[in-house]
N, C-alpha and C positions, 0 to 999 in steps of 0.2 A: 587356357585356364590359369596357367601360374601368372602371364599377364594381370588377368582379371583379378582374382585373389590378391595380389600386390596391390593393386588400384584401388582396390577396396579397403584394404589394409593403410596406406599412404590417406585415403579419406578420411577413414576411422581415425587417425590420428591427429589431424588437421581439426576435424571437429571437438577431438578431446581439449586441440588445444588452445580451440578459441571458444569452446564453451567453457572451459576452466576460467575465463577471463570475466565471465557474469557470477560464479559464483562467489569469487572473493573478491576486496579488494586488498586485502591484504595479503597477498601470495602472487605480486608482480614479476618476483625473481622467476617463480615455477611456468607464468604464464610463457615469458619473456624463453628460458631457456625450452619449452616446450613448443614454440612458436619456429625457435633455430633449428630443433632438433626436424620437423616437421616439412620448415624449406630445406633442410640438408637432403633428407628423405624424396625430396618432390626432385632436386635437382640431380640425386644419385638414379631416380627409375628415367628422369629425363635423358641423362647421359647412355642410360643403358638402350634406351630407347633409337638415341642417333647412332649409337655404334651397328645397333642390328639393322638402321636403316643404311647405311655406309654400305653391310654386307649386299643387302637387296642390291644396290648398286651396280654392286663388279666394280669398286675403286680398287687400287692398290696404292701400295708405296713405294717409292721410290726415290734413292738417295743421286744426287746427282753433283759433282764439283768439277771448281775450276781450279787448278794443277798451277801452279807458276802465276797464277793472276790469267792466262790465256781464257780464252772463249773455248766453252765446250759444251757439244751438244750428247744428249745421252736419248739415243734413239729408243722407243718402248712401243713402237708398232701405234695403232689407231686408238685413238682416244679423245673426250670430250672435252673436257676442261683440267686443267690442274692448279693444285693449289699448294703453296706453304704450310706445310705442318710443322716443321721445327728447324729453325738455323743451326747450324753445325760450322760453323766456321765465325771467327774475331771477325772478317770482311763481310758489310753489311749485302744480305741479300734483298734487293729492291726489283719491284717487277717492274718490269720493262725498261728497266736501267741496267740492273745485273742478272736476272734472267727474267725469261720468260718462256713458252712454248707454240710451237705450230700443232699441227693436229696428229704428229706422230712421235715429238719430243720435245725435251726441256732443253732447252740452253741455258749454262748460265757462263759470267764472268767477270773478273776482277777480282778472284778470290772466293766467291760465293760459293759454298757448300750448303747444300738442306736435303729433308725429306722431304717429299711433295709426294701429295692423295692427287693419283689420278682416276677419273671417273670414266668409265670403258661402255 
């Protein structure tokens, strides 16, 4: 229901704020800033929208480095894919260069430290 309502609400808005845009043509600033406010609206239920599908998932996070510049792998048991979510270290993390993973952990090295979303 709060889905729904929200979607309905982000419409309602959307339409106010492109009908606003046949009523005048002198009130381009109101269309213009009501048009921003409208995709901000559409990409904040969007984001909300990938975070609860992430949950559906079974991803996690997890943070993995390499120590000295050496190769390390950071075992997290059985998993599908992973991914880069935020660098944590000056040493560029590059997949398949400075880490990557097999289907029960990350490796990384040269320096590489990050979080990485694994999907379970």
């Amino acid at each position: 229901d709060n889905d729904r309502d929200r979607d309905q609400w982000v419409d309602h808005q959307v339409d106010n704020a492109v009908g606003n845009r046949h009523k005048s043509h002198h009130d381009d600033a109101a269309v213009a800033v009501g048009a921003v406010l409208a995709a901000g609206i559409i990409a904040a239920v969007a984001s909300d929208h990938n975070d609860h599908d992430r949950h559906q998932t079974h991803q996690d996070l997890v943070t993995c480095e390499s120590k000295g510049g050496d190769h390390h792998y950071c075992s997290v048991g059985y998993f599908h894919k992973a991914e880069l979510k935020r660098q944590l270290s000056r040493s560029q993390c590059s997949y398949n260069r400075t880490w990557g993973y097999d289907s029960h952990g990350i490796w990384v090295s040269q320096g590489c430290r990050a979080e990485f979303w694994i999907d379970r």
